[in-house]
C-alpha positions as a Markdown table, in Angstrom:
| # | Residue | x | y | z |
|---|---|---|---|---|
| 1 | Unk | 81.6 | 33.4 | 10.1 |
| 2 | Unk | 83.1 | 35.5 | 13.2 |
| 3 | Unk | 83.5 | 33.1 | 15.9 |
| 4 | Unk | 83.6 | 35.1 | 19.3 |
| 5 | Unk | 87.0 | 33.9 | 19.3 |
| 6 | Unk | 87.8 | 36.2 | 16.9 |
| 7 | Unk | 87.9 | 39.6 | 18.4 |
| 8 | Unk | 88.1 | 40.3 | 22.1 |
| 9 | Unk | 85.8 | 43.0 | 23.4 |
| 10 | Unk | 86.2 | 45.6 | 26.3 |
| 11 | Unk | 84.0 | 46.8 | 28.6 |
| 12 | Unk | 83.8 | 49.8 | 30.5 |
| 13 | Unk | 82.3 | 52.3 | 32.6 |
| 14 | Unk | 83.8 | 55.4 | 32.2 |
| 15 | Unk | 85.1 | 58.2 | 29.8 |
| 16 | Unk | 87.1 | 60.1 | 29.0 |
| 17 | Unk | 87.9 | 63.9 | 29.0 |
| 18 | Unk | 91.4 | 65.9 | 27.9 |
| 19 | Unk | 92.1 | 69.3 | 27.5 |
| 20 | Unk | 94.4 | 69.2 | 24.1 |
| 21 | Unk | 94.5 | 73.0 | 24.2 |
| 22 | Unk | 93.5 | 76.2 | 25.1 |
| 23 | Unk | 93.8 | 79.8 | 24.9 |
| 24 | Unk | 91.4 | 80.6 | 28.0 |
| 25 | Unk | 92.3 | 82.9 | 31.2 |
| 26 | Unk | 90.3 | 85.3 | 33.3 |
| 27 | Unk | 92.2 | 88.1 | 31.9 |
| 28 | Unk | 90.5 | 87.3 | 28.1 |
| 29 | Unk | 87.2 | 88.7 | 29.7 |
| 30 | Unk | 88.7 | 91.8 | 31.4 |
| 31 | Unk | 89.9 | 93.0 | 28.0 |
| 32 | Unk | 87.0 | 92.0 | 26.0 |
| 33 | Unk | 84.4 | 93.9 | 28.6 |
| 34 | Unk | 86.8 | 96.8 | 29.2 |
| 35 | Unk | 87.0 | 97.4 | 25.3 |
| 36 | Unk | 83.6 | 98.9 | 25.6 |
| 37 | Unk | 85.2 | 102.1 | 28.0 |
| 38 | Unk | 89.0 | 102.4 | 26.8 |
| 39 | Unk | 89.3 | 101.1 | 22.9 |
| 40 | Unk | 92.1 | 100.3 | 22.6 |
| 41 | Unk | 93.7 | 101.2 | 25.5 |
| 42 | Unk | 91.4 | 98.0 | 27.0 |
| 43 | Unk | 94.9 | 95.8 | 25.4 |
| 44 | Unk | 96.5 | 97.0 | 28.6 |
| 45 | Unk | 94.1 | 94.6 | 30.3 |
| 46 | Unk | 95.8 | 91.4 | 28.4 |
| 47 | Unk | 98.8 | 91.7 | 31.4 |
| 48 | Unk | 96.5 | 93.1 | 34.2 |
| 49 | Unk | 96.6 | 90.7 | 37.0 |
| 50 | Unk | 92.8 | 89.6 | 37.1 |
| 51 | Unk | 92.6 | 89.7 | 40.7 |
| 52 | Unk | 91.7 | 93.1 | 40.9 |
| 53 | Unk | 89.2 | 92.9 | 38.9 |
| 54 | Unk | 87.6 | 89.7 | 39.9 |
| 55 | Unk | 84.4 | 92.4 | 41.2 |
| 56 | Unk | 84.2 | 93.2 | 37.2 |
| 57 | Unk | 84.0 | 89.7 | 36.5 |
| 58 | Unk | 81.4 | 88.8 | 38.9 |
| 59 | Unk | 79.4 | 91.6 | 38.2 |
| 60 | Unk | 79.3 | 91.0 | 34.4 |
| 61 | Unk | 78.2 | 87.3 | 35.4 |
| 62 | Unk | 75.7 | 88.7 | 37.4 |
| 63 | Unk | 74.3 | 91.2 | 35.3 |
| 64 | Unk | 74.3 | 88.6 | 33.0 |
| 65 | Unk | 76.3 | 90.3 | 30.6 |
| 66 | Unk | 77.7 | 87.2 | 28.1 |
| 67 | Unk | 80.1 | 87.9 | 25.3 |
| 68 | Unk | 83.3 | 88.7 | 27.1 |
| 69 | Unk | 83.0 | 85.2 | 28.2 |
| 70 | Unk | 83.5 | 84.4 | 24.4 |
| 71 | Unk | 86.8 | 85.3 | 24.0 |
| 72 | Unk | 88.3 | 82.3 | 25.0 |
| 73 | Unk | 88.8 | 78.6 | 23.9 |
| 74 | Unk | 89.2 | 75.5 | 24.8 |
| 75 | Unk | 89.9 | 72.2 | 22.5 |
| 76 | Unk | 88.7 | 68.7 | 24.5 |
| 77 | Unk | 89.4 | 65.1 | 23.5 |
| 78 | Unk | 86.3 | 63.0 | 24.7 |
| 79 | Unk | 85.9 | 59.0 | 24.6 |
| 80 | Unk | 82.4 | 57.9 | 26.0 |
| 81 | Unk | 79.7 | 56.2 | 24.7 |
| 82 | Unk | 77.6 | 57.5 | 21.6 |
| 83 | Unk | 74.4 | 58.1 | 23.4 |
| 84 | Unk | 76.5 | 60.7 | 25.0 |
| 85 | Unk | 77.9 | 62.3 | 22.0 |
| 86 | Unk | 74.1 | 62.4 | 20.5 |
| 87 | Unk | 72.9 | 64.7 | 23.8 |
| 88 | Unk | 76.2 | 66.5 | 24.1 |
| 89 | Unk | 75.8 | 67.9 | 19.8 |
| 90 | Unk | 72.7 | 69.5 | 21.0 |
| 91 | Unk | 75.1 | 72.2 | 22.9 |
| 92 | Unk | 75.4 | 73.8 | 19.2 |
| 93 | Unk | 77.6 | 76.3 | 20.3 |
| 94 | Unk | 80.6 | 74.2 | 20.2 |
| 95 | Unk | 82.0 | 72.4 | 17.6 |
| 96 | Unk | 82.4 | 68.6 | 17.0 |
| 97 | Unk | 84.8 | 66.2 | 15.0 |
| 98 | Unk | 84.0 | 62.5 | 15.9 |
| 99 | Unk | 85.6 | 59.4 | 14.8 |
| 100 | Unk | 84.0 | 57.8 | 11.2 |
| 101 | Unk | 82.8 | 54.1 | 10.9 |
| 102 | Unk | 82.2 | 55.1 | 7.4 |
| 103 | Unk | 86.2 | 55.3 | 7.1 |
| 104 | Unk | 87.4 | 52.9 | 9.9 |
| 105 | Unk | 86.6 | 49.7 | 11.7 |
| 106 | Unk | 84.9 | 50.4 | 14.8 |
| 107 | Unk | 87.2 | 48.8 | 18.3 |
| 108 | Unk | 84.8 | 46.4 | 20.6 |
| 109 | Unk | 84.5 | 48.8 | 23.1 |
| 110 | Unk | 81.2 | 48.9 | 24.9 |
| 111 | Unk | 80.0 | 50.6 | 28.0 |
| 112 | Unk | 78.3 | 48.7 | 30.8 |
| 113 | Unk | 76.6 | 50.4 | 33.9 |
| 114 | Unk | 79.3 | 50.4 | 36.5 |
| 115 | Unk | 78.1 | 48.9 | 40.4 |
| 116 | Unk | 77.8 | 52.5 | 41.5 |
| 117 | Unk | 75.4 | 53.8 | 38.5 |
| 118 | Unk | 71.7 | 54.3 | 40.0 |
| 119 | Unk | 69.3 | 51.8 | 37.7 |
| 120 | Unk | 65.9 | 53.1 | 39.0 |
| 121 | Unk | 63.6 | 56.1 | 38.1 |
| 122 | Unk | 61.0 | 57.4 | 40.3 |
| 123 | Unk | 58.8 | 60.1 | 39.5 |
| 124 | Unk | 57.7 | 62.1 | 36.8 |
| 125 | Unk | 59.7 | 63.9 | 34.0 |
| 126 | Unk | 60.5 | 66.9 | 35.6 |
| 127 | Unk | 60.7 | 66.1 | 38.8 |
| 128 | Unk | 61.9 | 63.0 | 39.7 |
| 129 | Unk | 65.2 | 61.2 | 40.9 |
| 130 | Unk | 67.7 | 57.8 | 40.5 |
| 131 | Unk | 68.0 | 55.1 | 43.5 |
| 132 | Unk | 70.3 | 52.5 | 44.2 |
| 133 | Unk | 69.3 | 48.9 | 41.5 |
| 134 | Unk | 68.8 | 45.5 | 43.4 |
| 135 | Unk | 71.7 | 43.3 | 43.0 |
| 136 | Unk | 69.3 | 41.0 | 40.9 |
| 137 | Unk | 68.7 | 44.5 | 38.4 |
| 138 | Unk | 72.7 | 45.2 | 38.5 |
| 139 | Unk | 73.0 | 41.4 | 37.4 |
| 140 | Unk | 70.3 | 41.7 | 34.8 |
| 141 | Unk | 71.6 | 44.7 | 33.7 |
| 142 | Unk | 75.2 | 43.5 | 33.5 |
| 143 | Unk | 74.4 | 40.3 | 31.9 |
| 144 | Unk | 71.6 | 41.7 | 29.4 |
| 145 | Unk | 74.5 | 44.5 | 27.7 |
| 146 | Unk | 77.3 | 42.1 | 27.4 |
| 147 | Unk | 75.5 | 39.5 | 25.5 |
| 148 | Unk | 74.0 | 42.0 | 23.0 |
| 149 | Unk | 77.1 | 43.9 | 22.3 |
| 150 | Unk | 78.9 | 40.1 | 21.6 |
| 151 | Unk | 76.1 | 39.2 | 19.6 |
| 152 | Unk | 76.2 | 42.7 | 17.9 |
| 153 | Unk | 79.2 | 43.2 | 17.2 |
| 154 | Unk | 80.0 | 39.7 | 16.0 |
| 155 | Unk | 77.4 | 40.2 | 12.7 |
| 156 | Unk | 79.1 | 43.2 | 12.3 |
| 157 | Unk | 82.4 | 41.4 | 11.7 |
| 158 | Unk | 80.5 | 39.2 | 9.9 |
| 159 | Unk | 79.2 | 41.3 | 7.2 |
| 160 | Unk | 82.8 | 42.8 | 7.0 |
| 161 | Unk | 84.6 | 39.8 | 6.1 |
| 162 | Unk | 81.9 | 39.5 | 3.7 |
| 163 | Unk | 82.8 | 42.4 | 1.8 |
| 164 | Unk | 80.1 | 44.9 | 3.3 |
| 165 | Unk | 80.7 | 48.5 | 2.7 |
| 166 | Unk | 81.4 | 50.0 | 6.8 |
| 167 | Unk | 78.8 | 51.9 | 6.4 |
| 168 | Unk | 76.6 | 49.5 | 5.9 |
| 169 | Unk | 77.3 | 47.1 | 8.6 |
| 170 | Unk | 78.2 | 49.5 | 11.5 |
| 171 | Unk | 74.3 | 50.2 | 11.3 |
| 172 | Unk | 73.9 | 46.8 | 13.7 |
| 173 | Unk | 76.4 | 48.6 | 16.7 |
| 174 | Unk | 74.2 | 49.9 | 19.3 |
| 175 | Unk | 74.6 | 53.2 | 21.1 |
| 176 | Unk | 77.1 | 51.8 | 23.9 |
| 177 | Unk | 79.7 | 51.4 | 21.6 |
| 178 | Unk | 82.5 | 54.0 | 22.7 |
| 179 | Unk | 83.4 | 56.6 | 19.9 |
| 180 | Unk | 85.8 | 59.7 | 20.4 |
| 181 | Unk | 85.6 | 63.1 | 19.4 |
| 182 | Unk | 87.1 | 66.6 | 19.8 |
| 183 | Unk | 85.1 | 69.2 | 21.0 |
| 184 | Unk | 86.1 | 73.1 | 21.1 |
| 185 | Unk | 83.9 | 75.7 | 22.8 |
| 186 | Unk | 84.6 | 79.5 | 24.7 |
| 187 | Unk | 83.7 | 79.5 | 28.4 |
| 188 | Unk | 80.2 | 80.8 | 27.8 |
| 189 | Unk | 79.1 | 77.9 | 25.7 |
| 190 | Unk | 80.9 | 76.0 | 28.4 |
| 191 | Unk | 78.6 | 77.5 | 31.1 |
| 192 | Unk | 76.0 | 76.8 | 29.4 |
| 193 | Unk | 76.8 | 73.0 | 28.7 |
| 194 | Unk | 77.5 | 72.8 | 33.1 |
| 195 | Unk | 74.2 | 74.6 | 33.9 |
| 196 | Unk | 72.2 | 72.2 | 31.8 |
| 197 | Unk | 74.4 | 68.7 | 32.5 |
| 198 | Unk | 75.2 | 68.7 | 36.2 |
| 199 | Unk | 73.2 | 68.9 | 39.0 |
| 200 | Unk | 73.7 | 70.5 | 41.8 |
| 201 | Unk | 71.6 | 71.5 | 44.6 |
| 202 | Unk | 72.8 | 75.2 | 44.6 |
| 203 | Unk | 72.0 | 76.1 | 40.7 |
| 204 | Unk | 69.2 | 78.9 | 40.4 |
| 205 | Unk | 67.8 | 76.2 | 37.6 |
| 206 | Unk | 67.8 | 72.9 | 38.8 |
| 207 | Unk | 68.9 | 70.1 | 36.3 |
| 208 | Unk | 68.5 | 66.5 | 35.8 |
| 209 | Unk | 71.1 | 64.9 | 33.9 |
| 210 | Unk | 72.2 | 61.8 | 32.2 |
| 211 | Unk | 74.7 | 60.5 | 34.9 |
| 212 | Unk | 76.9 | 59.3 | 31.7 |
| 213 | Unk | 76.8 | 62.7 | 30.4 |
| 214 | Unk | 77.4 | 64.6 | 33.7 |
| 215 | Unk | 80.7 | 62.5 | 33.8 |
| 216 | Unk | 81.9 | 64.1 | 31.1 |
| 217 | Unk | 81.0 | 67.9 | 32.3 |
| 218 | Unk | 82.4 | 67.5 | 35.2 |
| 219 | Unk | 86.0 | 66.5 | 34.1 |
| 220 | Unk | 85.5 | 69.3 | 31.9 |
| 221 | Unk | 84.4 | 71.6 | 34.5 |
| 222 | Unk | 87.6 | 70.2 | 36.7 |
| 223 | Unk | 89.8 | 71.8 | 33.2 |
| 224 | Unk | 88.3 | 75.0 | 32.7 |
| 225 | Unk | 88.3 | 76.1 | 36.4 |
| 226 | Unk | 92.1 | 75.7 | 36.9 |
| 227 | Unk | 92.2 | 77.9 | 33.5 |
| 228 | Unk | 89.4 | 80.3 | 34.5 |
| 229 | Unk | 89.6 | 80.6 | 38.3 |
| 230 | Unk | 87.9 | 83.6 | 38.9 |
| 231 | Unk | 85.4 | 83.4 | 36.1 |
| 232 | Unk | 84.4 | 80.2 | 37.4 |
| 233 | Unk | 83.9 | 81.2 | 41.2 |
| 234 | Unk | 81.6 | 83.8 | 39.7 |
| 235 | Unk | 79.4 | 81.2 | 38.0 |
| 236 | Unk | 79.1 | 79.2 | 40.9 |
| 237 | Unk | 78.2 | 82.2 | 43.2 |
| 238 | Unk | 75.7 | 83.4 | 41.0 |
| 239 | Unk | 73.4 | 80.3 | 40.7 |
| 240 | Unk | 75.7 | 78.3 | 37.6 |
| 241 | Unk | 73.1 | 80.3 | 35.5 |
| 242 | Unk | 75.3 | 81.4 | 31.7 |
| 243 | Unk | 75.0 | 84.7 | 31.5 |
């Protein structure tokens, strides 16, 4: 039997967000929108200085004009919590290779609610908003996680030292368990992915995110704008709508 001497678990409450590459500038637009007027001669664009154009950009973001925001990409490494990665492979437009616990013993790494994260709905789907827990509710809260994830995690190592296929016993790890992943997406399913998992008070469409999962946009939001400068400061003057 696994005694919880046996393994030592972590807990957390954050994630984690690299850029691991990326072929992605403001320039990448100019060309692919310009190819529309100049053929080839839209190549030129590739050593343009964006600047001058930042009016095309704007206007294309405006006028809602999309796939020149295509031609770029960017490569992420992600660690957060698998209730994360199950809203975040709805964005279909990017693509996902997550760690297996098929092939590889899962690490004890659960998230737990940090003292800052707001416990308490109020309102109706739709139109409602988080306050601050209790102390009692950041205790229960707390408390309540840890002890499942021990108790969890310790009849999974319990079925693999009885010669359980991984497959089979990972199916007893809740959803806090942190997993990692790559994801890789152009700026326009990047967009998208912001104006549907942050809030902000200034978006045309206001959204109500998963706090866990709006941690992980915005540290990718903080990538793609130093890559994308001007593309960026059009989709926040225009509402954070994708075009």
């Amino acid at each position: 039997m696994a005694g919880e001497d046996t393994f030592e678990i972590e807990f957390r409450s954050d994630v984690v967000v690299e850029l691991i590459k990326s072929a992605a500038s403001d320039a990448d637009v100019l060309w692919a929108a310009r190819v529309s007027t100049k053929g080839e001669n839209s190549l030129a664009e590739i050593e343009a200085d964006p600047e001058r154009s930042k009016g095309l950009i704007n206007y294309l973001m405006r006028d809602r004009h999309g796939t020149p925001f295509e031609h770029s990409t960017m490569t992420f490494y992600v660690k957060a919590p698998i209730f994360v990665f199950r809203e975040a492979m709805r964005h279909r437009t990017f693509s996902f290779n997550e760690e297996s616990g098929r092939y590889r013993k899962l690490d004890p790494v659960f998230y737990v609610p940090g003292p800052d994260r707001k416990l308490v709905q109020e309102g109706k789907p739709g139109k409602y908003h988080f306050v601050e827990g209790t102390p009692e509710q950041h205790k229960l809260v707390t408390e309540a996680t840890q002890e499942s994830y021990r108790q969890s995690y310790r009849a999974y190592l319990e079925m693999l030292e009885a010669g359980v296929a991984r497959e089979v016993a990972r199916t007893v790890l809740p959803v806090g368990l942190y997993s990692s992943m790559y994801v890789t997406g152009n700026a326009r399913a990047l967009m998208n992915f912001l104006s549907l998992r942050t809030k902000r008070e200034d978006s045309t469409f206001p959204s109500f995110p998963q706090r866990e999962i709006e941690m992980v946009a915005e540290r990718m939001e903080e990538e793609w704008a130093a890559l994308m400068p001007l593309t960026h400061a059009a989709f926040e003057a225009n509402g954070r709508v994708c075009p």
